[in-house]
C-alpha positions in Angstrom: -22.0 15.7 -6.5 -19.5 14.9 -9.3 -22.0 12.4 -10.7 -24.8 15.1 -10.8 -22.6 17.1 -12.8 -21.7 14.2 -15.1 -25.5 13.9 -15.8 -26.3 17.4 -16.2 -24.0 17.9 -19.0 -24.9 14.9 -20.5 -28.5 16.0 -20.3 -27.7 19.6 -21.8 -25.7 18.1 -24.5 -28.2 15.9 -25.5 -31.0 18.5 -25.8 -28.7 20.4 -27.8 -27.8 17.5 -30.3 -31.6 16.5 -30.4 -32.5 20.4 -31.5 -29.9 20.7 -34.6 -31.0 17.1 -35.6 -34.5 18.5 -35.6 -34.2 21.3 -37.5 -32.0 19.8 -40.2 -33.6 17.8 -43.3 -30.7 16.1 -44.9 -29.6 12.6 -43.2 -26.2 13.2 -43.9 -26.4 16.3 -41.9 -28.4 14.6 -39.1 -25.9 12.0 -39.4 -23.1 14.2 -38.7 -24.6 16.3 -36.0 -25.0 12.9 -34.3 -21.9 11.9 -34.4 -20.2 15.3 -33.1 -22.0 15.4 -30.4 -21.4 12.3 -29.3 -17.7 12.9 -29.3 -18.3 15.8 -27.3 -20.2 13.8 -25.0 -17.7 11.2 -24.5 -14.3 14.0 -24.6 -16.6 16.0 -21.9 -17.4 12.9 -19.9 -13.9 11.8 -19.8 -12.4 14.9 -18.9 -14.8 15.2 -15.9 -14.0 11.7 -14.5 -10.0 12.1 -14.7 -10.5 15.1 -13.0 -12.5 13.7 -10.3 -10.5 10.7 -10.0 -7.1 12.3 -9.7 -8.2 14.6 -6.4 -7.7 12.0 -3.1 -3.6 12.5 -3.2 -3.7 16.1 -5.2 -3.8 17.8 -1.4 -1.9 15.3 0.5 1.9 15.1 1.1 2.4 12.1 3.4 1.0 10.3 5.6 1.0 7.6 8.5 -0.5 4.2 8.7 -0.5 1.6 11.5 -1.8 -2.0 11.9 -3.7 -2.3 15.2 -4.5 -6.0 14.8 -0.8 -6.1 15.4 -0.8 -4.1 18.4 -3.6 -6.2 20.1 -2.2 -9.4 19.3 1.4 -8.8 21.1 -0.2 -7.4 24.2 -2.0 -10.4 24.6 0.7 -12.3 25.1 2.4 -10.0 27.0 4.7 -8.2 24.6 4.7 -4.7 22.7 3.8 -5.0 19.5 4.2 -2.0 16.7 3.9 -2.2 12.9 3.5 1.3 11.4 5.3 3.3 8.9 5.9 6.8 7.1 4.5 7.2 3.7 5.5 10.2 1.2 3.3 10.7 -1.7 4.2 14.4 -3.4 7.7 13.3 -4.7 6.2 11.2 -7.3 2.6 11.6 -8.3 2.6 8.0 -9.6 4.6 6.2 -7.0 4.8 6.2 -3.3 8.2 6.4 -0.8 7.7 4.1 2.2 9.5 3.9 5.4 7.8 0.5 7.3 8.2 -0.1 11.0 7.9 -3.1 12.3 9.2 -3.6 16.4 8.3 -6.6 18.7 9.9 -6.6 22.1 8.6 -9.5 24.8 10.9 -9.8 28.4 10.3 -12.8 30.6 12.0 -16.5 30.2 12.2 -15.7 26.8 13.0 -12.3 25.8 13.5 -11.3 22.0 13.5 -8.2 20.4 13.0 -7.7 16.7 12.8 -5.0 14.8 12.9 -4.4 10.9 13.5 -1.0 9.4 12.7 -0.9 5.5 12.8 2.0 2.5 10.5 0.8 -0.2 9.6 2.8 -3.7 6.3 1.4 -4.7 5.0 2.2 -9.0 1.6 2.5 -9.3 0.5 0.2 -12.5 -2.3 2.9 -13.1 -2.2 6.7 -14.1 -3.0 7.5 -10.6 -1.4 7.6 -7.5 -3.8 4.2 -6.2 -4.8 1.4 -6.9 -2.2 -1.9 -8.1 1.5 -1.2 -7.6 4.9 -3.3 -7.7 7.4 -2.2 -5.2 11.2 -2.2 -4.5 12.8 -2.3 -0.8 15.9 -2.4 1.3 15.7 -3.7 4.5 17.5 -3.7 8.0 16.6 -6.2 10.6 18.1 -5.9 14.4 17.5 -9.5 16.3 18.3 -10.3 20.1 16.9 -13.3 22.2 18.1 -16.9 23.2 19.5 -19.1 20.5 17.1 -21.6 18.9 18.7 -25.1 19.8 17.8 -28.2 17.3 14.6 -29.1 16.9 13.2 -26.7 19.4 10.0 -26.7 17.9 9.0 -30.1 18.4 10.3 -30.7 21.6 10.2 -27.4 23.4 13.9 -26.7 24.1 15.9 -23.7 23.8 19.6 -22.1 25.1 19.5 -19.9 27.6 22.4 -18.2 25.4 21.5 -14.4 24.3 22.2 -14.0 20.7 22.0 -10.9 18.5 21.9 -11.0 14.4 22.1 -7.4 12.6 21.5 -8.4 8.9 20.5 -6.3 5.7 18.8 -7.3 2.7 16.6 -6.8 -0.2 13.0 -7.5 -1.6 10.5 -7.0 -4.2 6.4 -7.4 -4.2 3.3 -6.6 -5.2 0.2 -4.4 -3.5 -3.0 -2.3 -3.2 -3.5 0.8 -2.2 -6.9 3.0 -1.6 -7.6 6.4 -0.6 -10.8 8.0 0.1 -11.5 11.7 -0.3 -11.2 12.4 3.7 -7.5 11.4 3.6 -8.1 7.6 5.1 -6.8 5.0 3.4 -6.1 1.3 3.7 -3.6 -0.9 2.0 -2.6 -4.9 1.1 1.0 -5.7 0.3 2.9 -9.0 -0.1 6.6 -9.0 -0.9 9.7 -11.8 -0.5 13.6 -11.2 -0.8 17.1 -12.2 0.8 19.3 -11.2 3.1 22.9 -10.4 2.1 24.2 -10.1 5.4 24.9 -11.0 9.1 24.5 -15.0 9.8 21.5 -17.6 10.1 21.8 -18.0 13.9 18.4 -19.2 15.1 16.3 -17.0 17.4 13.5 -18.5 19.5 10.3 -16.7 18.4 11.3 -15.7 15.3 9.7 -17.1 12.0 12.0 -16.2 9.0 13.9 -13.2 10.0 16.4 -14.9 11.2 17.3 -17.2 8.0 18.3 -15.3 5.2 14.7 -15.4 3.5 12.3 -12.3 3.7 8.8 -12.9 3.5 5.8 -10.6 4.8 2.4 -10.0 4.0 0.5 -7.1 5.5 -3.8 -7.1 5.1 -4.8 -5.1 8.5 -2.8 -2.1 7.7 -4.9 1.6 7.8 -3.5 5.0 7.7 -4.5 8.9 7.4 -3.2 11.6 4.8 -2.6 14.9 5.0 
């Protein structure tokens, strides 16, 4: 619809340039006329496009996102599974507050719960609230299941000893966002850091949480605004 418009006004501005340059005799004139109208052109075409492109967000306060790749995965192996997260997007109209989720909770011989709580500000690089965007976080991360004895991963072993690690920590990274017009959107984010506290105790199951790295990368993650 916005694209018929676009073309419309191109078309009416062009008739109109076409007329003056046919009823003028002086090239200078002609010339002149030309180039006018072609500003107008591009000033009018520009206009229309920012004002098109700015609308997805203009509406939209916050919204909710959820990776259900995630959530399949960890019920296949018996475990619940949850990565989501709260998103707030009218505080800033170029940035984006984020509150990601992320809970894993499996009982059996080897129970482990994990959970990270984060608070991320994420800049858009653009004028608009999409698109590229560096971001900022804290993090907390709550860990509880047997302690990971030497080698464990080669040969299979681990304590029966239940171990818990609360740590907090920090991290910066890079992402994408898009939103579409009906208020779905879908978004890519990769980001690495450091924990500052708790120890390095290792927990069975877990990858990096439980060092004092941070490392995640999210691609399956889809939300709705409103």
């Amino acid at each position: 619809m916005f694209h018929r418009q676009i073309s419309t006004v191109l078309v009416v501005l062009g008739v109109i340039v076409s007329t003056a340059v046919a009823q003028d005799d002086s090239t200078h004139a002609k010339l002149d006329t030309l180039v006018a109208g072609q500003k107008q052109i591009i000033t009018m075409q520009e206009k229309i496009y920012a004002e098109v492109y700015s609308e997805p967000l203009s509406n939209r306060s916050a919204g909710l996102e959820l990776n259900p790749a995630f959530l399949l995965l960890a019920s296949a192996n018996e475990a619940f599974g949850l990565s989501s997260g709260l998103q707030l997007f009218s505080i800033d109209r170029k940035a984006e507050i984020g509150f990601p989720i992320y809970y894993y909770k499996r009982s059996g011989d080897d129970p482990l719960t994990h959970m990270n709580i984060d608070m991320m500000y994420r800049r858009f690089l653009g004028k608009h609230q999409d698109g590229f965007y560096i971001s900022l976080g804290l993090r907390y991360t709550h860990l509880k299941g047997k302690r990971e004895t030497f080698l464990a991963d080669y040969i299979g072993s681990s304590s029966n000893e239940i171990v818990t690690q609360n740590k907090v920590g920090a991290h910066f990274g890079i992402g994408y966002r898009y939103f579409s017009y009906s208020g779905f959107f879908w978004g890519a984010s990769l980001y690495a850091g450091r924990y500052f506290s708790g120890d390095e105790t290792g927990v069975t199951g877990v990858m990096s949480d439980d060092t004092k790295m941070i490392y995640d990368i999210e691609l399956l993650k889809f939300g709705i605004a409103f």
